[in-house]
N, C-alpha and C positions, 0 to 999 in steps of 0.2 A: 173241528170235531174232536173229542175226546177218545183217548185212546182205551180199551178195552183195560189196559193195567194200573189205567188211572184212577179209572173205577173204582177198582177194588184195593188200592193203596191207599185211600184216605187223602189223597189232593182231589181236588173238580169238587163237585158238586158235596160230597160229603165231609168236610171239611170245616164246618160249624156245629156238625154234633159234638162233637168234645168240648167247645166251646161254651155249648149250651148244658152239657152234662156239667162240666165243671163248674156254672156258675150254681147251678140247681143243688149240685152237692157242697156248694159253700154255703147258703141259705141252709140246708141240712144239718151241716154239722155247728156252724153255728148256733140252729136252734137246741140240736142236742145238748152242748156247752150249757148254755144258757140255761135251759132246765132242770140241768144237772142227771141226767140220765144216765150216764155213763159208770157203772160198780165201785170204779178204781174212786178209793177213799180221800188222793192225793189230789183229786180233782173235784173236788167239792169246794166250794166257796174261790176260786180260779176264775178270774176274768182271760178269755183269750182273747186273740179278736184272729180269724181267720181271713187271711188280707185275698189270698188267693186258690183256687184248685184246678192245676191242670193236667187237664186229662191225656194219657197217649193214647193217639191216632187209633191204637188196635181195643182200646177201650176196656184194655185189660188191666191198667197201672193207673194210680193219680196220684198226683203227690200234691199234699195241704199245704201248705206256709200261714203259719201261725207267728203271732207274738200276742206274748201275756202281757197282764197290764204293769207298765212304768217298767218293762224288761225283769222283771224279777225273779229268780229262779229260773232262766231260761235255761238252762242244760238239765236240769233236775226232769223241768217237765217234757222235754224233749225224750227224754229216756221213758218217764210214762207215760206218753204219748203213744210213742213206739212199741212198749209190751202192752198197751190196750187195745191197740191196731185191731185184732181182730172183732172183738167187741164192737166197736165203732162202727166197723165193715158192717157187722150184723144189723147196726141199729138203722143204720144208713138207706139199707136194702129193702128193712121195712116201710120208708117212709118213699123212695124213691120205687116207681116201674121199669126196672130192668130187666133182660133178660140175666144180665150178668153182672154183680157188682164189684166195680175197680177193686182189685188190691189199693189199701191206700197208706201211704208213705206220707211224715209229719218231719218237715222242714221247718227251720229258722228262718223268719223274714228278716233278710238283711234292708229291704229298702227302707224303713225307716234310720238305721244308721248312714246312709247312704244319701238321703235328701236333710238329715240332720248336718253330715259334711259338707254339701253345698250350700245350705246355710251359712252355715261357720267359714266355709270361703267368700262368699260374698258379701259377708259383714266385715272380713280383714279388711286396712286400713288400704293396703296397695289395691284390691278390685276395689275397692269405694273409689277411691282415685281415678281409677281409668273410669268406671261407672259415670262419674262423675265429668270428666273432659266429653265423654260423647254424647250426652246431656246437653250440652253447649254447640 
């Protein structure tokens, strides 16, 4: 049986709303991207691709993880990103039923440099080798 603080902590039974907020708010802000809604001038003709949005438990914070296309200017936009934050909030909230919408914070997705490195390990000549012995 679940305990009364479980409840209301965000483990047991409520523990897929942020999960389902966050995917619903990446669908959002992608579309926004994509439409080009957003004022900030720096973001006009900007491919992102918004890989993820996760939300915290108290459904007060999210933080995006973006990358732009072919990684280009990624620190530039990362900075506009961040002073258009509010904006964003705002566009977000019209499109999503919330009582309350996440502050939302715009991170760098590092996992594409990160499955680009396992790549590049498992094409080096020493993992092809062993790859290769337990193959046989």
């Amino acid at each position: 049986m679940a305990k009364l603080h479980d409840l209301f902590s965000g483990k047991g039974a409520n523990s897929q709303r942020p999960l389902r907020i966050g995917e619903e708010m990446r669908h959002v802000l992608s579309d926004i991207f994509i439409r080009g809604e957003c004022r900030s001038p720096e973001l006009f003709d900007v491919t992102i691709t918004i890989s993820e949005v996760r939300v915290a438990p108290d459904m007060k914070n999210a933080t995006a993880f973006f990358m732009p296309l072919a990684g280009q200017n990624k620190e530039k936009l990362l900075q506009v990103l961040r002073d258009s934050s509010p904006e964003i909030r705002y566009l977000v909230s019209k499109r999503m039923n919330l009582r309350h919408t996440p502050r939302i914070q715009f991170e760098l997705d590092a996992s594409f440099e990160v499955a680009q490195r396992i790549e590049d390990l498992l094409a080096s000549p020493e993992v092809a080798k062993d790859l290769k012995k337990t193959d046989e």
